[in-house]
C-alpha positions in Angstrom: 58.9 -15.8 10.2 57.8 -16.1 6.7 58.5 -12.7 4.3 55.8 -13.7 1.8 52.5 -11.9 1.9 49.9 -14.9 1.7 47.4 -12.4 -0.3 49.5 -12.2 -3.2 50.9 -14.9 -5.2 54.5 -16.2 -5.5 57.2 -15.3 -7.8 56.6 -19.0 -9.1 52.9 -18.5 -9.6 53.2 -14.9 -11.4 56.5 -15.9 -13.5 53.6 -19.2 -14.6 50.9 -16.4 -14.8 53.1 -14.4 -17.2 54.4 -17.2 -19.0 50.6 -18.5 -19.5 50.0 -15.2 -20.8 52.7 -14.5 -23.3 51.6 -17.8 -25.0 48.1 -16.8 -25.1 48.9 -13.1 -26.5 51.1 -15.1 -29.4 48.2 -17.8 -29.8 46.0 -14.9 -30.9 48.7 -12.8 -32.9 49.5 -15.7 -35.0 48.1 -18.9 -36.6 50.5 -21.6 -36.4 51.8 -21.5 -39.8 52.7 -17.9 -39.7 55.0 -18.2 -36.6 58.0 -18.1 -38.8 61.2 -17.3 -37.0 61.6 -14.1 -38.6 57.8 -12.8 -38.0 58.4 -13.8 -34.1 61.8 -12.0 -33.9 60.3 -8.8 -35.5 57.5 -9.4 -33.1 59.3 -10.5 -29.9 62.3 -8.2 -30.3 64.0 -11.4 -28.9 65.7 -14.0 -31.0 66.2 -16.7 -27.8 62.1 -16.3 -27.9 61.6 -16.3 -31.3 63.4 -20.1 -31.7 61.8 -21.3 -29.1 58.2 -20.7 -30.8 59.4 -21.1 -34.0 58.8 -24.6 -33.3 55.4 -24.1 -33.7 55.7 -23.5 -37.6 58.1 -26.5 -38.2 55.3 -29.1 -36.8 52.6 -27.1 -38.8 54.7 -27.7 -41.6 55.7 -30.9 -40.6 52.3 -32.3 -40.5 51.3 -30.7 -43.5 54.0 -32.9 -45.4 53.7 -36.2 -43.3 52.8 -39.1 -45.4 52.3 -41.5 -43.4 50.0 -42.1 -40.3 53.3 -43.3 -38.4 55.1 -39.5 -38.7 52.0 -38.0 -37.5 51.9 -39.8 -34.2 55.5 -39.3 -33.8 54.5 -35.4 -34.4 51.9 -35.5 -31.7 54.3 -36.2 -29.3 56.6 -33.0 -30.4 53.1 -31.0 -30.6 52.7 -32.1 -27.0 56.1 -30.7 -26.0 55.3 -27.4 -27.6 53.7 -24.4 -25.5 51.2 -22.6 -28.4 48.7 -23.9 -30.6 49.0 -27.7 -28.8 45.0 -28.3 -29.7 44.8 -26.6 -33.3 48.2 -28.6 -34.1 46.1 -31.3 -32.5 43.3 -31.7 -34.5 45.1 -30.6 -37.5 47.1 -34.0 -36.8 43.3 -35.9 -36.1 42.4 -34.5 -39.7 45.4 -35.2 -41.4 45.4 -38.9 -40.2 41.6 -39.1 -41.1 42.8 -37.8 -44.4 45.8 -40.8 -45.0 42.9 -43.3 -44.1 40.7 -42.3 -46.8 43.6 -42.0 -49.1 44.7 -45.2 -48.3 41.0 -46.9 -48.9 40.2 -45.0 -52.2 44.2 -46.6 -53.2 42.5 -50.2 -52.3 39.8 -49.4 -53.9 41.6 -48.2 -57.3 43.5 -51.3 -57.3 40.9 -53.7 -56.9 39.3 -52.2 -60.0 42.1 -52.1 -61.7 42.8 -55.9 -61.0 39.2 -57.4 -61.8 39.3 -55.2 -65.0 42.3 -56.9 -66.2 41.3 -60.3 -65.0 38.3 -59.6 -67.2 40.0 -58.8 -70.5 42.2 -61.5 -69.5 38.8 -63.6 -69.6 37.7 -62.0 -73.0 34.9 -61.1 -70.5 33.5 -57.3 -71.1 32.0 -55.7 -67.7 28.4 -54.4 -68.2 25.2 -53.2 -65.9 24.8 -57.0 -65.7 28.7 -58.8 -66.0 29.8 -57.3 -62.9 33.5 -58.0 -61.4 34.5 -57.6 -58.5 36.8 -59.3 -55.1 34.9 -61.4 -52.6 36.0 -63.4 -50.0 34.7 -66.9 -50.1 33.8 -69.3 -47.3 37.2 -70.8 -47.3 38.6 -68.0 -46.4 40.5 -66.8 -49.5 40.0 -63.6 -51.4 38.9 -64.0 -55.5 38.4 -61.6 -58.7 34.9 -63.0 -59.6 32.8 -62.0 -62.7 29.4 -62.3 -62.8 26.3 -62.2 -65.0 22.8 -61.4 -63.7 24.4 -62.8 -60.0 25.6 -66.3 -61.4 29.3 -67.1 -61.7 30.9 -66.4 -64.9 34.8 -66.8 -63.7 36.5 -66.8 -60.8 40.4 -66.9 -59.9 42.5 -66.9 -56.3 44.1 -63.7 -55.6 
């Protein structure tokens, strides 16, 4: 003899259903950087609560200040483990990576500028429209600071 009405759901499935839609009714009273500890207390009237979504913040501002591509995968794993904002947190994470890439190529870039111009004044050799440096990679394999005027080598050196 089974006491459960089959019509209506469990206790497990509404204690999920509520659950499912406490998180939803703090997803849209707060962005994730404004679910401070303090603003979830005052709005929870619960402090137990409140830590627990706290959380939330803390990886915002985590990722926010991550530097490298490495803490941001280690952040998607808390973001996965936390039960509000998971795909805004997310994609904030995608952007931010996208973000260290480009950071990381304009870096190479500035560098290899850098390094040509200074082999060139360490040439005597002034850079023009038509004495271009720059770093190519030859046929054997190794990278070079090459100078050249109107596409003929001028000077070359191994990197």
């Amino acid at each position: 003899m089974s006491s459960h009405d089959p019509s209506k759901p469990s206790y497990k499935e509404s204690t999920s259903d509520e659950y499912k839609a406490l998180f939803r009714r703090i997803e849209l009273a707060f962005d994730p950087e404004e679910m401070t500890k303090d603003r979830l207390i005052e709005w929870l009237n619960n402090e137990t609560l409140a830590d627990m979504f706290a959380i939330t913040e803390e990886i915002y501002q985590n990722i926010e200040e991550a530097k490298t591509i490495e803490e941001l995968k280690e952040l998607k794993i808390e973001v996965r483990l936390s039960k509000t904002h998971q795909t805004e947190l997310l994609d904030k994470i995608e952007e931010k990576i996208e973000e260290l890439k480009i950071e990381e190529k304009e870096e190479i870039i500035a560098v290899g500028i850098t390094n040509v111009e200074e082999f060139a004044e360490s040439r005597k050799i002034k850079l023009t429209e038509t004495i271009i440096g720059r770093i190519e990679l030859w046929k054997d394999g190794k990278e070079r600071f090459v100078i050249r005027e109107q596409g003929r080598l001028k000077a070359w050196k191994i990197i």
